[in-house]
C-alpha positions as CSV (number, residue, x, y, z in Angstrom):
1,X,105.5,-62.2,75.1
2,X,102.7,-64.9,73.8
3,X,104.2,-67.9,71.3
4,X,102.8,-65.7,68.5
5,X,104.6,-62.6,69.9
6,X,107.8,-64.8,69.2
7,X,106.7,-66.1,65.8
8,X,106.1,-62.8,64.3
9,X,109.4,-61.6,65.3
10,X,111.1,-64.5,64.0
11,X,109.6,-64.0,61.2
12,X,110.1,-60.2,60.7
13,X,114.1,-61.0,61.5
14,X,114.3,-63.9,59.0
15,X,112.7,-61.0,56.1
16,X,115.7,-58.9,57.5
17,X,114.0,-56.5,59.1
18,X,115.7,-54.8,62.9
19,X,113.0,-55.7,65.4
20,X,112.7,-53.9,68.3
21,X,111.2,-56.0,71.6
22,X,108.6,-54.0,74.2
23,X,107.0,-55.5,77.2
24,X,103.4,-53.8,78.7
25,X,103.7,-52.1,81.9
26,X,103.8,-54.4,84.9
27,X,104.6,-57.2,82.5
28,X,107.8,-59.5,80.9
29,X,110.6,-56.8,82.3
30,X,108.9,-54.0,83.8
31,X,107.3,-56.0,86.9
32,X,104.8,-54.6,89.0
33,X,106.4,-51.8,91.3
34,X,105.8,-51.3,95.1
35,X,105.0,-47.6,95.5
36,X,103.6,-45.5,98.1
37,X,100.2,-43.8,97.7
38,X,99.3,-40.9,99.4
39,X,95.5,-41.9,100.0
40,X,96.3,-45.4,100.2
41,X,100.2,-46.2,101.7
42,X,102.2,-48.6,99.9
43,X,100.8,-51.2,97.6
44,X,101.9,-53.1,94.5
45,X,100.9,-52.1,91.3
46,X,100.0,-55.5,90.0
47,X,96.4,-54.7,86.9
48,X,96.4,-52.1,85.0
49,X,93.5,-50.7,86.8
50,X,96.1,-49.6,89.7
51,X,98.0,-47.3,87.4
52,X,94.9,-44.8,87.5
53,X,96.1,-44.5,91.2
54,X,99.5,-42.7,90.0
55,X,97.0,-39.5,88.8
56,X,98.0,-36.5,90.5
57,X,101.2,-38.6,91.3
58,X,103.4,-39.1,88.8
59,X,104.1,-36.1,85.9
60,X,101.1,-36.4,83.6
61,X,99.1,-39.4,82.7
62,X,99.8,-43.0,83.6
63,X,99.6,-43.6,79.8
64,X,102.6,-41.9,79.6
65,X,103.8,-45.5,80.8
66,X,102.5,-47.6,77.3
67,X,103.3,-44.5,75.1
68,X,106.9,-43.4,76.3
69,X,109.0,-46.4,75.7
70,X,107.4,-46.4,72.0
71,X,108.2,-42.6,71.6
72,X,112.1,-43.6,72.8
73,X,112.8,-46.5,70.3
74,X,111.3,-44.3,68.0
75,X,114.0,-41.4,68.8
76,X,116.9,-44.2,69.1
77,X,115.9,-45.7,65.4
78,X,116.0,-42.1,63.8
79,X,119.1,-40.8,65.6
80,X,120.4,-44.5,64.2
81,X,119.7,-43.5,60.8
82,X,116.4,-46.0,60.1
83,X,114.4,-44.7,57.5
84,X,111.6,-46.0,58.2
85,X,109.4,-47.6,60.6
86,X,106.8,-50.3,61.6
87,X,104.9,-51.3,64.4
88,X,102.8,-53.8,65.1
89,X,101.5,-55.1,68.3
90,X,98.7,-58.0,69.9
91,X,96.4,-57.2,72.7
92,X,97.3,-54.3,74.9
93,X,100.0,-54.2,72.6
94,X,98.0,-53.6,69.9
95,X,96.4,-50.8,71.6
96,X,99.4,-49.2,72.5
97,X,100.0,-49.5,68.5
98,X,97.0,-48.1,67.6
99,X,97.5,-44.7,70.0
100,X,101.3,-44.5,69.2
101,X,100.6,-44.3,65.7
102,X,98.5,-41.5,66.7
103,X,100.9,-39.8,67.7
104,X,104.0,-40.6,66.3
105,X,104.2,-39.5,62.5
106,X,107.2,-41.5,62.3
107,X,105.5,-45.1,62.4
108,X,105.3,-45.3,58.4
109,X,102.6,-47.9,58.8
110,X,101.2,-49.7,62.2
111,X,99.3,-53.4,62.2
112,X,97.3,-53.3,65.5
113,X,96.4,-57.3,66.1
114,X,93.3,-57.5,68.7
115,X,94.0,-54.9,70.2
116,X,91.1,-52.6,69.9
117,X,87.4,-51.6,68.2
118,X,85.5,-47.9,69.0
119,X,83.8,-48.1,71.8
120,X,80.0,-47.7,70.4
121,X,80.9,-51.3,68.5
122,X,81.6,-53.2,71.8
123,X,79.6,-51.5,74.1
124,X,75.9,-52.2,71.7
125,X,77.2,-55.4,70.8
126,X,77.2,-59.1,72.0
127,X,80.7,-59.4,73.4
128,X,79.9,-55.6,75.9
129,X,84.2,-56.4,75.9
130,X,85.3,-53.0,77.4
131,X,89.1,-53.9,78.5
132,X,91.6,-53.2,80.8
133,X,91.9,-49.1,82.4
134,X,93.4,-47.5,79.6
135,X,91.0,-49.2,77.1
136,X,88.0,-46.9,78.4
137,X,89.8,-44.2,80.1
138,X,87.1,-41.2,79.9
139,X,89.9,-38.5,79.6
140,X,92.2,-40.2,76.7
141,X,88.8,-40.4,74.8
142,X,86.8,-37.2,75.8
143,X,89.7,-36.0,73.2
144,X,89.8,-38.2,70.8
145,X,87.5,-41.7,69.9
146,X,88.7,-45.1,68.4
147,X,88.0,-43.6,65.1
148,X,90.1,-40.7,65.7
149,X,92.9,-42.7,66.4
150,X,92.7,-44.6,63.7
151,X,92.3,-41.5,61.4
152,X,95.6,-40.1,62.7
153,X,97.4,-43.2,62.7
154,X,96.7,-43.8,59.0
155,X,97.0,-40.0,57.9
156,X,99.7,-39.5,55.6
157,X,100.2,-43.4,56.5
158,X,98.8,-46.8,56.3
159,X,97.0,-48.6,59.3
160,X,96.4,-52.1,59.4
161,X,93.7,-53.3,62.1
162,X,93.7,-57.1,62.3
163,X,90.8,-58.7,64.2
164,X,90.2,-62.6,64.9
165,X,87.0,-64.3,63.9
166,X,87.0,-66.6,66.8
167,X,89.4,-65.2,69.2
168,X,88.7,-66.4,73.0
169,X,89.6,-63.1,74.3
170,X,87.8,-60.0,72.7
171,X,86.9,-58.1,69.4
172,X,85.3,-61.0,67.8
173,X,82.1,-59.1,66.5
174,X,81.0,-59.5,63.0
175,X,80.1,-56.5,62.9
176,X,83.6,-55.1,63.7
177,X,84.5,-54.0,60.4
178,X,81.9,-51.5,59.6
179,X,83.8,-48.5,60.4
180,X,87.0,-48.8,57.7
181,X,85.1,-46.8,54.9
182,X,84.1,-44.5,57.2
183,X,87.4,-43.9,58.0
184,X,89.2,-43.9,54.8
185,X,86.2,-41.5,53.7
186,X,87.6,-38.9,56.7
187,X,91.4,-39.3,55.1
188,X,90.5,-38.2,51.5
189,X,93.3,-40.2,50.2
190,X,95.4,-38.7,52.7
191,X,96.0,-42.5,54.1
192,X,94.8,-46.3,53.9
193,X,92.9,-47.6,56.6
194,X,92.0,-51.3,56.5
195,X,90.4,-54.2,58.6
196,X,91.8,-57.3,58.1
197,X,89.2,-60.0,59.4
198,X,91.5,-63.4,60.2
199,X,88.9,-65.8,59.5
200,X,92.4,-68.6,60.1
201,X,93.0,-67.6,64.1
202,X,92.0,-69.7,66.4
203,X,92.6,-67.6,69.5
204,X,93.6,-64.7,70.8
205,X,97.0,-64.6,68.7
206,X,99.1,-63.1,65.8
207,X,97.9,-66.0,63.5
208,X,100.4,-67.3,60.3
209,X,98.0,-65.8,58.3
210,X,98.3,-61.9,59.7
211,X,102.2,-62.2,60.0
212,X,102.5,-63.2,56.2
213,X,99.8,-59.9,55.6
214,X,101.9,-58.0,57.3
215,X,105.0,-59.1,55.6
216,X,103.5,-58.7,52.3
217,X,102.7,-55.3,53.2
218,X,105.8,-54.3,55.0
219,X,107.6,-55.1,51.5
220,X,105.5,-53.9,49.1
221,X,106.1,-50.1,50.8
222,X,109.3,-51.1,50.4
């Protein structure tokens, strides 16, 4: 959890709203495991990267191991009697937002901070920012792109993508936004897809400015 990580809760708890807390993979409280692979004996899962060795291992993908834990909170808020629910997310956790949404019809409306752009954008552009493993795997998006993800994670919902204008990480393309009317054009009204370009963040962060956009948007569907 970044300093940002910690002010957006905060703030989401002080507007009274439950917050639920999830670490990455090999990260915060899930540290990196010690496992034994056939082909390669026992290592230490320590980068992302190293989860593709669990194919053929574990049961199904190794994105199971972003997705899951979302999936779970998800089943313990509705058996809890929430009505509805929100996710937002920075970085890898903003692109485990993005394909939970995806997924999940019961994420009412999901703010993805820096976490992703299609890959066309960042692979033609300037930045050539591809990401960690799951960012690029060829079998997650074989099925479906960026801008499928987005489409399913707004359908019958809103989606919120927030990038950062001068973030010292990733996704800090101009040219970034161009796809949000294509999207919204694929939902038909179905949905709201937006691009929120934080011209205030200075880094790779959930800046004051995207936390009260958020906000103003997690109340007004209220």
């Amino acid at each position: 959890m970044t300093e940002s990580d910690w002010k957006a809760v905060n703030a989401l708890t002080a507007a009274g709203f439950s917050v639920y807390i999830l670490d990455m993979p090999l990260s915060g409280i899930n540290p990196p495991p010690t496992v034994h692979v056939p082909h390669l004996g026992t290592v230490s899962l320590t980068t992302h990267e190293h989860l593709a060795q669990l194919t053929g291992i574990t049961q199904g993908s190794p994105i199971r191991y972003f997705i899951e834990p979302v999936i779970a909170v998800s089943n313990i808020l509705e058996s809890s009697g929430y009505e509805t629910v929100y996710m937002v997310g920075l970085s890898g956790g903003g692109w485990t937002t993005t394909v939970a949404a995806a997924i999940d019809p019961r994420i009412a409306a999901s703010y993805p901070v820096a976490g992703s752009t299609p890959l066309g954008a960042r692979w033609t552009g300037p930045d050539l920012y591809t990401g960690d493993w799951e960012q690029f795997l060829p079998e997650l998006y074989s099925i479906a792109t960026y801008e499928d993800l987005y489409l399913l994670g707004a359908h019958g919902r809103r989606q919120i993508q927030i990038l950062n204008e001068r973030d010292d990480c990733c996704f800090a393309d101009p040219r970034y936004p161009q796809w949000e009317a294509a999207v919204n054009d694929a939902l038909e009204g179905t949905g709201e897809f937006r691009v929120l370009w934080d011209t205030t963040a200075t880094k790779h962060e959930i800046s004051d400015w995207a936390i009260e956009a958020i906000l103003a948007d997690m109340e007004r569907m209220h």
